[in-house]
N, C-alpha and C positions, 0 to 999 in steps of 0.2 A: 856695499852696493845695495840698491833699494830692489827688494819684489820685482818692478818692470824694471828695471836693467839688467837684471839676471834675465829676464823673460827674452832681454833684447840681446846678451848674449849668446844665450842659448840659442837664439834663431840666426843668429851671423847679420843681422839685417847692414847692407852697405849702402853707404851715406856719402855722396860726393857733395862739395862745398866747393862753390867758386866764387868765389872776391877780389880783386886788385888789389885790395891792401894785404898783405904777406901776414900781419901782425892779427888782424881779425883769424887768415887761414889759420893759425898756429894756434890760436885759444881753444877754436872748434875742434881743429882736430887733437887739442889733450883731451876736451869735458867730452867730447861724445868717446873716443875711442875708453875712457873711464868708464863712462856707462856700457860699455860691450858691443859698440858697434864699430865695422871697419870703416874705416874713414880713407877719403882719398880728396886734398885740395889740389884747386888750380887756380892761376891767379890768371889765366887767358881761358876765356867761352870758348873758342873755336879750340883749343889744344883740349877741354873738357868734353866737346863734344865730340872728337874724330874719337875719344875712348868711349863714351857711351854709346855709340854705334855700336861699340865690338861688345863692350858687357854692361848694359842696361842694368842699375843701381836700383836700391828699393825705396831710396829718398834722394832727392835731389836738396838742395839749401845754397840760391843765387841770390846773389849782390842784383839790385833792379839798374843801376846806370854803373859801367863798366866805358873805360877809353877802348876796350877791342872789340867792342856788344853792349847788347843790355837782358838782362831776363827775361823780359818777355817773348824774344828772340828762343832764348835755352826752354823756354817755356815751352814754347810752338814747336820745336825740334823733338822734344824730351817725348812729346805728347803722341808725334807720328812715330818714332822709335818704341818708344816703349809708353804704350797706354797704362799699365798698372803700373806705373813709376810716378811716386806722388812727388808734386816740387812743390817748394815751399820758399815765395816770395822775401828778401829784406831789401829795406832802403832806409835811409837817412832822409829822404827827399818825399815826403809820404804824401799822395795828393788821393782827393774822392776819388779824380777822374783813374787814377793808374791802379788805385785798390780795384774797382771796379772791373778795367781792361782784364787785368791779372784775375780776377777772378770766373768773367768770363772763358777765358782761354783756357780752363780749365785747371786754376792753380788751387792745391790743398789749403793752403794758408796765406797769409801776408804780414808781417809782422813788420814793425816800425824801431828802425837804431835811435837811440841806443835803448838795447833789451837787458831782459835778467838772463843771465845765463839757464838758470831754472826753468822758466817762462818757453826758451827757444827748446831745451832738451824735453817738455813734457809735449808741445806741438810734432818734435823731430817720432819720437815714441810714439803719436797715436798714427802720425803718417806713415810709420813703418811697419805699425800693427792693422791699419787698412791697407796696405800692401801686400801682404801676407795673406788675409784674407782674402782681397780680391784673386789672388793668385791659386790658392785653395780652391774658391769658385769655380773659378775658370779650369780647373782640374775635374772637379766634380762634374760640372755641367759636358765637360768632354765625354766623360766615361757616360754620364746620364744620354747626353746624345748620339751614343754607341750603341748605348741597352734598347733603346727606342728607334732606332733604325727600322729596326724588323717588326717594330711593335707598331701598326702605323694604325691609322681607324680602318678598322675591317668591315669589309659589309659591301653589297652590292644594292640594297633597297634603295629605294625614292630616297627615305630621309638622310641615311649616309651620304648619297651621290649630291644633296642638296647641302649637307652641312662641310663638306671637302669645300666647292665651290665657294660658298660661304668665306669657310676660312680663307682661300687665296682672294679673296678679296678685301678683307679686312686685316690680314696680316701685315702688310706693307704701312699700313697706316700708324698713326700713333694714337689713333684713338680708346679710348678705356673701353672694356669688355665688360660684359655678366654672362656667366654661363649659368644658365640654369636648369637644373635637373635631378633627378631623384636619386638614391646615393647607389652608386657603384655603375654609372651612366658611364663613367668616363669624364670627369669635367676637368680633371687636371690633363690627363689625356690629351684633350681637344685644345688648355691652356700653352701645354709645349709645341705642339703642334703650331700655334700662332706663334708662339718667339722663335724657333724654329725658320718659319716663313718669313719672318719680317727682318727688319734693315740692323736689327739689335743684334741677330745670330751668335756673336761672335762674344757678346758682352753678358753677364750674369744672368740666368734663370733662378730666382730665391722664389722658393713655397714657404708658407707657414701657414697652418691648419686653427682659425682662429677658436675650435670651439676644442682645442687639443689644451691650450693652454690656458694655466689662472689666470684670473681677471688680472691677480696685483703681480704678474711677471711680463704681461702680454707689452704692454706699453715699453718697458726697457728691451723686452727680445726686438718691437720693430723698428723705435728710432735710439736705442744705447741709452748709455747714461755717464755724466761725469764721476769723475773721482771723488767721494765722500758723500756724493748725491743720497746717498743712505747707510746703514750697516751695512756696513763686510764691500763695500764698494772702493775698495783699496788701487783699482786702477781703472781708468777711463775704458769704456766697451765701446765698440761700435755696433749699430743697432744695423736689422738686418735693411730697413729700406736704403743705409747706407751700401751695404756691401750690395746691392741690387744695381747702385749707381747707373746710367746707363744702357743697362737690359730691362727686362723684365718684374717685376713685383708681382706675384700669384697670391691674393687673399682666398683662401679656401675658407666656406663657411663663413662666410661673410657677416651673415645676419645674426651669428651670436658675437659680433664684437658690440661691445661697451658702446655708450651712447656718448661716455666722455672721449673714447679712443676714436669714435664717429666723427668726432668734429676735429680731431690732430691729421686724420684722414682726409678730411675734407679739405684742410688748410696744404697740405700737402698737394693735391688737387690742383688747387687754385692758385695756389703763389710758390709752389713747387720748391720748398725749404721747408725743416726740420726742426726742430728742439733737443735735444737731449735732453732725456730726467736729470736735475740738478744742472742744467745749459743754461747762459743766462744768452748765448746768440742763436739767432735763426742760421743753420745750412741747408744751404741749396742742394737742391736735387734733381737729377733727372732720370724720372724711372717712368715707365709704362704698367701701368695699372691694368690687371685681370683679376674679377673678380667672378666668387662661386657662388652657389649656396642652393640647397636644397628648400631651403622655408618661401613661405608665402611671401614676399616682402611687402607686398599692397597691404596685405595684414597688420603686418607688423606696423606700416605706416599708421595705419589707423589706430591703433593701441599704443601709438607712441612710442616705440620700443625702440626704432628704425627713422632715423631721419628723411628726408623728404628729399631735401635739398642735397645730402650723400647721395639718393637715391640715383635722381635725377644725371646727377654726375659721372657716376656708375655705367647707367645706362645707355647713355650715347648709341652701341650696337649689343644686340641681348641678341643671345643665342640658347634656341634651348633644344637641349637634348632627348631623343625620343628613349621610355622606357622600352627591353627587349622584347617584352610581350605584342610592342607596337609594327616590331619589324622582325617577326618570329622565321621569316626565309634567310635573314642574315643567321641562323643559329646553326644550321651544318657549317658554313662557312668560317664559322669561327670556332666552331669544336675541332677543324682539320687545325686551324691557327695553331690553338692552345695545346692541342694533341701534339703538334711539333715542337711546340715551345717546351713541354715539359716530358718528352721523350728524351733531348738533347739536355735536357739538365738531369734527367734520370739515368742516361746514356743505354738506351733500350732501342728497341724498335718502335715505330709508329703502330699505333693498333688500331685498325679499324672498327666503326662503329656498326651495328646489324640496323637493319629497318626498321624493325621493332623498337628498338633503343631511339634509337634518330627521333623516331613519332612521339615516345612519348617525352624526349625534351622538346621536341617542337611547342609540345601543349603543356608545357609546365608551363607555370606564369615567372619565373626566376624574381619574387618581390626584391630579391638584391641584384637583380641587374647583371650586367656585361661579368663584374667581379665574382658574383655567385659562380657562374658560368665555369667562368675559368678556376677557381678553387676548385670546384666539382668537377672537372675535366681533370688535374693535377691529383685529384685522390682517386679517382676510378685508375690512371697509371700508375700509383702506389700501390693499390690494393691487390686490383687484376691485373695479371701477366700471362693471359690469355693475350693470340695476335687480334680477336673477335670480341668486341664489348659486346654484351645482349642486354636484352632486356632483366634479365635476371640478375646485371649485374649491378643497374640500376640503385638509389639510397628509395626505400620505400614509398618514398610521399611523390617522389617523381616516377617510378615504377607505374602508381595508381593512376596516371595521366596514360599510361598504355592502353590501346583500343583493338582488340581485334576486330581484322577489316577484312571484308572476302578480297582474294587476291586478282587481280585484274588477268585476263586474260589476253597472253601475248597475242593468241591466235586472231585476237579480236583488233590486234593495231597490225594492218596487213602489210603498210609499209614501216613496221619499226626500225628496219636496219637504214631507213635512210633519214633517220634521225639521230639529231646530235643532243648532248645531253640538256643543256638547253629547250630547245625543240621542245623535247619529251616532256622537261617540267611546266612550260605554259600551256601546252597542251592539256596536260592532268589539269592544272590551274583550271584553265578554263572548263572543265567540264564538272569539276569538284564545284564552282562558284555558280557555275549555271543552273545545278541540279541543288545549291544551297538556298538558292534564292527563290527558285522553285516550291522547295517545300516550307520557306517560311511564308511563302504565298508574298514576296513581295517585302517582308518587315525586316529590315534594314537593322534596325536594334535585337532581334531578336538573333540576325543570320552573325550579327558583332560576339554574343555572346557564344552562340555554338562554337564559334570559329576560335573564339581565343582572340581576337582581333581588333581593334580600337574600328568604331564607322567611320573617321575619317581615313582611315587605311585601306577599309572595306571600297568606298568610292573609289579610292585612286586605282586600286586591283579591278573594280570592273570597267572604269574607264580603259585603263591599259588593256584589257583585255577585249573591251569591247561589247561586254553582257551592258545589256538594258534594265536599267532599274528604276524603283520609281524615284521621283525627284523628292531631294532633303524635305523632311517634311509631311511627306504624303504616308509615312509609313507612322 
């Protein structure tokens, strides 16, 4: 028995065969049950199908014109029963028009009588092995859509509440994405988030991190490669924008793929089929494109690096992601997040954070983002098991972001019991942004830089607020 027959062994993959003719069922089912798959023929479609109802198979293999049916019929059936059950077209009667239909409707293959027996068992083999993986997927992607339940985009600021929206708008659609943002924003985050919402739910999430992998593996990881296609390439693979079929495709880091793998993309794009390394046909594909990346990509255009016409394509809706330092009031919000999230995997209590501690991560700049965040929340509940983080518990370089502040006197808010927490914090807002603007006399760049604060944030805080400043410009 060959390598992949053993492999098909070992995995039990079940193979139903329906023919009319009794003599074809019988060949099928010695060569494939020799290769290690269970086989089960029937010479009537509807007697095939009342059992694939009850136990959906991991390859189908139909006869196209039958006296009780025809294939394309088990086809259609196969497909609302069981979507990861790949069927694989034969006829004797082989026309453009029904190869086409059949492959439409969503058929793996189509193969034309009379075949090599070889020929049908190496097609039955890759269907069975895209089977498997889709079913794999769709396992992972379960448990992944478990972990991320609770993980949703935290934040209550402008650009949170702007990028939410966002998404339930553009998720429903099929349109390609860019997210773009500095690294540890969240962009794969914000990527499941969209398949998630949209009409794919149900169908593969595949990531792959294009600047994670060699240049000379990157190409067979996305669209596979045939058998012999090079050394040690001893059985056909499926590449992952296959196993994505359907759902989603997440390019992370986009702008360090290859300028050759630029244009397999592109063509994928546009005429929505594949190649295999060592394939000498195009497959079709139906996947939705999100794409990442942290670089300049208008740069990169311009240095050639970065195609143009990928670019474009890409881009359809760009979403970019604000850094934390942009939206530094989502930062308690998310340290109670992460504080819960890795209490429960620490199996401790929640510890609260002191005010001291709070202030000076507010004013760290976190250059790594949401991710820094939450690492450094996860090691402050390793280290300290105090129920009180302070400042002293702080890693040094954010420590030094601590400011002592004269402490505010309750006496002085006369109605504070009939404020809500809320309340109280716009309030301070307001009178912290009032008295900043005050003393930059007015300059806008300079009250950005005290504050920690990007100036287009700065505006939208005294708009909301209500403080008078001068207009963009005058400062």
């Amino acid at each position: 028995m060959s390598e992949t027959a053993a492999n098909r062994a070992a995995h039990g993959a079940h193979v139903v065969v329906i023919d009319d003719e009794e003599g074809m069922c019988t060949i099928l089912r010695k060569v494939l049950s020799q290769a290690g798959f269970r086989v089960d023929t029937y010479t009537q479609p509807q007697e095939a199908l009342a059992h694939l109802r009850e136990l959906p198979p991991d390859v189908v293999v139909t006869d196209l014109k039958m006296p009780g049916g025809n294939g394309l019929e088990v086809l259609r059936t196969v497909r609302q029963v069981s979507p990861t059950t790949n069927v694989i077209i034969m006829t004797a009667y082989a026309t453009v028009e029904s190869a086409i239909q059949a492959m439409r409707d969503g058929a793996y293959d189509y193969i034309t009588k009379p075949f090599k027996l070889d020929e049908l068992l190496l097609v039955v083999e890759r269907a069975a092995e895209r089977t498997r993986l889709k079913e794999e997927n769709e396992a992972l992607t379960r448990t992944l859509t478990r972990s991320y339940e609770v993980m949703e985009l935290v934040g209550e600021s402008a650009p949170m509440r702007e990028l939410r929206s966002l998404i339930a708008k553009v998720a429903p659609t099929d349109a390609a994405v860019l997210i773009r943002g500095e690294s540890g924003t969240g962009k794969e985050l914000v990527a499941r988030a969209i398949h998630r919402q949209s009409n794919r739910a149900r169908a593969p999430f595949v990531a792959i991190n294009c600047a994670s992998i060699p240049e000379t593996l990157l190409e067979s990881e996305l669209f596979g490669y045939e058998k012999g296609a090079f050394t040690g390439a001893d059985r056909p693979k499926l590449g992952l924008v296959e196993v994505a079929n359907g759902g989603t495709l997440f390019l992370d880091e986009i702008g360090d793929l290859p300028l050759a793998l630029q244009a397999k993309v592109l063509r994928m794009l546009q005429e929505h089929e594949i190649q295999r390394v060592g394939g000498l046909r195009p497959i079709s594909v139906d996947v939705r494109l999100i794409a990442a990346t942290n670089r300049d990509l208008e740069e990169a255009m311009r240095e050639r690096l970065f195609r143009a016409d990928l670019f474009y394509r890409l881009n359809v809706i760009s979403i970019s992601l604000p850094p934390l330092r942009e939206r530094r009031e989502d930062i308690p919000i998310l340290i109670e997040h992460f504080a819960s999230k890795a209490a429960r995997k620490l199996s401790r209590n929640v510890p609260t954070f002191g005010a001291e501690a709070l202030a000076a991560l507010e004013r760290y700049p976190f250059p790594g983002n949401v991710r820094e965040l939450e690492n450094l929340v996860e090691r402050l509940l390793i280290l300290c098991e105090k129920e009180t983080i302070g400042l002293e518990d702080l890693p040094a370089d954010v420590r030094a972001h601590g400011r002592s502040t004269t402490p505010v006197s309750v006496q002085s808010w006369k109605n504070v019991a009939d404020l809500d927490y809320r309340q109280a914090r716009e309030q301070f807002e307001r009178e912290y942004f009032r008295r900043l603007i005050e003393a930059t006399r007015g300059n806008v760049s300079e009250a950005a830089r005290l504050s920690g604060i990007s100036r287009r944030h700065l505006y939208e805080k005294f708009e909301r607020l209500g403080i008078r400043v001068p207009s963009r410009g005058e400062d």
